[in-house]
C-alpha positions in Angstrom: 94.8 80.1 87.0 97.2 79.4 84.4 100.9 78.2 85.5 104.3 79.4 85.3 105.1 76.5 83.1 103.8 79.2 80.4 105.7 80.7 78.1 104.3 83.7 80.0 106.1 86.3 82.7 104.6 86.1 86.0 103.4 89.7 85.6 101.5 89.0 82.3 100.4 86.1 84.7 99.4 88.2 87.6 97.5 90.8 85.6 95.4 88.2 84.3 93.7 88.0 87.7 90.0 89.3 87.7 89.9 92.7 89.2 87.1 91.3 91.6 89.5 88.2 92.7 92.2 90.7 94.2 92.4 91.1 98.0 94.1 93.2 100.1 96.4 91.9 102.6 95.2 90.5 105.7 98.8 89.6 107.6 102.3 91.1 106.7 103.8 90.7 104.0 107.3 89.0 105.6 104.5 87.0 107.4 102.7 85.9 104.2 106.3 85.3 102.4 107.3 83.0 105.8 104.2 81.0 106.2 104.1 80.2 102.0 107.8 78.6 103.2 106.7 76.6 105.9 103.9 75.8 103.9 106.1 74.1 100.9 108.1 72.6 103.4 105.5 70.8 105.3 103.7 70.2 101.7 107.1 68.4 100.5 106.8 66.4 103.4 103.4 65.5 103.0 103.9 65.0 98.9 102.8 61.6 98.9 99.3 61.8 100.8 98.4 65.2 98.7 99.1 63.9 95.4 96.9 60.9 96.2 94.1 63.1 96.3 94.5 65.1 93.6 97.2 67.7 94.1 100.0 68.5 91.1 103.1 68.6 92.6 104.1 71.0 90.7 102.0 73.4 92.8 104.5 73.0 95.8 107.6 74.2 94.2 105.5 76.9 92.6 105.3 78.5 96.3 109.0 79.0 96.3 108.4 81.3 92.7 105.0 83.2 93.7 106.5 83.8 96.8 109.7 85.6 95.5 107.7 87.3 92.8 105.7 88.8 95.5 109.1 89.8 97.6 110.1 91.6 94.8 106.8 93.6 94.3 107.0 94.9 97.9 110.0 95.9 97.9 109.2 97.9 95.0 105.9 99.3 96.9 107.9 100.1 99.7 110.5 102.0 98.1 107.6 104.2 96.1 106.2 104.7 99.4 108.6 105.6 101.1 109.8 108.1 98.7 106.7 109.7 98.3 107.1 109.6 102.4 110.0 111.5 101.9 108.2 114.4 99.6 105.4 114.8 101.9 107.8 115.0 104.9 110.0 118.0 102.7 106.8 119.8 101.3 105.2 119.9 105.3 108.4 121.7 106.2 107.9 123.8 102.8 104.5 124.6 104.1 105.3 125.4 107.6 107.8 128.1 106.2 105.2 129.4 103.6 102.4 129.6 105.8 105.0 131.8 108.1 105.9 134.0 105.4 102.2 134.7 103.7 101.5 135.8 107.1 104.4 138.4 107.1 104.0 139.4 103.6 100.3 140.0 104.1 100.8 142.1 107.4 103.7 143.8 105.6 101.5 144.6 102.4 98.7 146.1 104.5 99.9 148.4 106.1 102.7 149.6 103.2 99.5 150.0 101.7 97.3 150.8 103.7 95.7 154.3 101.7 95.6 152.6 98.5 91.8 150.8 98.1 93.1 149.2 94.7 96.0 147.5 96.1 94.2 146.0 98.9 91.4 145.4 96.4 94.3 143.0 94.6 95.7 142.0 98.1 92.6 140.5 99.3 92.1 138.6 96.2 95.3 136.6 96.6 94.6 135.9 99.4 91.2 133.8 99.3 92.3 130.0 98.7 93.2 127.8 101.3 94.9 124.6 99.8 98.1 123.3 99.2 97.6 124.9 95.4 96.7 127.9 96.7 99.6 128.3 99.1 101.9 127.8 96.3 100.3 130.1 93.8 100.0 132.7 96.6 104.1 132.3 97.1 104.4 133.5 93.5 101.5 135.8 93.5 103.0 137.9 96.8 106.3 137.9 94.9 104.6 139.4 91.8 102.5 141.9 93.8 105.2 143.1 96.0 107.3 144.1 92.6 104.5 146.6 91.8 104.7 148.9 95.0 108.3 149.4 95.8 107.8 153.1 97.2 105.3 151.9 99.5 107.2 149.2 101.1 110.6 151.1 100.7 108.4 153.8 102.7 108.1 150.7 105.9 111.5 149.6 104.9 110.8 146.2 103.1 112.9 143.1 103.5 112.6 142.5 99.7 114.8 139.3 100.4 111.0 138.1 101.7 110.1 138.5 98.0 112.8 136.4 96.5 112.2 133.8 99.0 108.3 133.8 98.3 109.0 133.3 94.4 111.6 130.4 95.4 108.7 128.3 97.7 106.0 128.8 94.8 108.4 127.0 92.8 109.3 124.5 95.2 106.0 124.1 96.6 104.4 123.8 92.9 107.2 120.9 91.8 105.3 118.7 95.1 102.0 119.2 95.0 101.6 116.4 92.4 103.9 114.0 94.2 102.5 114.7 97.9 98.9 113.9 95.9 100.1 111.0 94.5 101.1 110.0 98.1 98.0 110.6 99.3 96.5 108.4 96.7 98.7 106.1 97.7 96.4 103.2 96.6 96.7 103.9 93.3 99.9 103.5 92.3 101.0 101.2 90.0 103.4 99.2 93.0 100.6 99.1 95.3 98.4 97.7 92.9 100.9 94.8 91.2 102.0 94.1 95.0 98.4 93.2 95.9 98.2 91.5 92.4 101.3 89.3 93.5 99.7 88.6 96.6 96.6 87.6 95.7 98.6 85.4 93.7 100.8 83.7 96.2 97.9 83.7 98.5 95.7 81.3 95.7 97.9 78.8 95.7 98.7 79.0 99.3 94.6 78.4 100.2 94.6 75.7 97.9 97.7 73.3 98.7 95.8 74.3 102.9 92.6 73.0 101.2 94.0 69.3 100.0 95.8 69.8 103.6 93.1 70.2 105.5 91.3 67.6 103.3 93.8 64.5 103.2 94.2 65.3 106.9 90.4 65.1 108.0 90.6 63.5 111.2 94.0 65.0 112.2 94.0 67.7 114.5 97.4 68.4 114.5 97.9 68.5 110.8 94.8 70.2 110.3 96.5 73.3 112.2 100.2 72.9 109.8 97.8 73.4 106.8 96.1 76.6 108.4 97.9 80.4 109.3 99.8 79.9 112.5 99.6 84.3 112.7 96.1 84.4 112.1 95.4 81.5 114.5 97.0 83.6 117.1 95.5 86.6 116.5 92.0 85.0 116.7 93.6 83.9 120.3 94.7 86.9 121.5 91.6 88.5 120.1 89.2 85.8 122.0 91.1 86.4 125.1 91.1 89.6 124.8 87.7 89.1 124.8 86.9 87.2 128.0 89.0 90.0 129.9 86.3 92.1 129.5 83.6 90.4 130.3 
């Protein structure tokens, strides 16, 4: 992996990363972004007895810069997320109301027309999808129709604000169907994919300061846990007791 001491930017850097090298994450982000600290602070420490076998020192402040890069790129992720959170949130409440009113227009519609074969001919065709697209097309299609029979539903006394309405939530409705999909999708997106880039490449140079760790300190028990993942050695705990409690 080439360093930062590049004229490079750490996300020409990042994208040079093989598509098959890139992980997802296995522990939390904050947790990954804490332990690469600890990590450069026991590594400073421990400068001397690394570089003797083999490690550029460079590497350890290089934590510090990976590690930022990678804050940065989540909290871009989140806030895509979260917005596209937000959108799914509005269009369920869109849909809830939609759903609610193609009901009503439907019932209203058959029975205002009710002797007209032709008209339920066209009714029954708008109503045969069943998606999210389909809901939103319907809302604009109901508005449509109902424009066409004005007799007949003046005849049942119409609410023909329930046709204004409909025409409103197609448009709504239509503007969020390609951001609740993108949502959905949500592993996709661009921040999701350059956060996992920027943490595949903290998490390089974190498993390979732990490997000359773990290497100059053989025979160390103690030091061979300060160059290992304090959350994941806990987790394999709790998962181990876990374990025995239901034996």
């Amino acid at each position: 992996m080439t360093d930062t001491t590049t004229t490079k930017s750490l996300e020409e850097l990042v994208m040079e990363i093989p598509v098959e090298q890139i992980v997802q994450p296995t522990i939390p982000i904050k947790v990954a972004i804490r332990e690469a600290g600890n990590l450069q602070r026991d590594a400073t420490e421990d400068k001397e007895a690394l570089i003797a076998k083999g490690l550029a020192p460079e590497k350890i402040e290089e934590l510090a810069i990976r590690a930022d890069f990678l804050s940065d790129k989540q909290t871009l992720w989140i806030r895509k997320y979260e917005t596209s959170t937000n959108n799914t949130k509005e269009w369920e409440a869109l849909e809830e109301e939609a759903s609610k009113l193609q009901r009503e227009l439907k019932h209203d519609f058959q029975f205002a027309l009710r002797n007209n074969k032709e008209a339920l001919r066209k009714l029954k065709n708008i109503t045969k999808g069943n998606d999210s697209a389909d809901l939103a097309q319907d809302m604009g299609d109901y508005a449509g129709f109902g424009l066409d029979y004005p007799e007949e539903l003046g005849a049942i006394n119409f609410d023909n604000n329930k046709l204004t309405r409909a025409d409103e939530l197609s448009h709504k409705l239509n503007n969020l169907v390609r951001v609740v999909d993108g949502a959905h999708r949500s592993k996709k997106h661009p921040e999701k994919q350059m956060r996992d880039r920027a943490y595949t490449y903290l998490k390089l140079l974190v498993d390979d300061i732990r490997a000359y760790g773990k290497y100059a300190f053989w025979d160390d028990e103690e030091m061979q846990k300060r160059y290992s993942s304090e959350y994941q050695r806990r987790k394999y705990q709790k998962n181990k007791e876990d374990e025995n409690e239901n034996i």
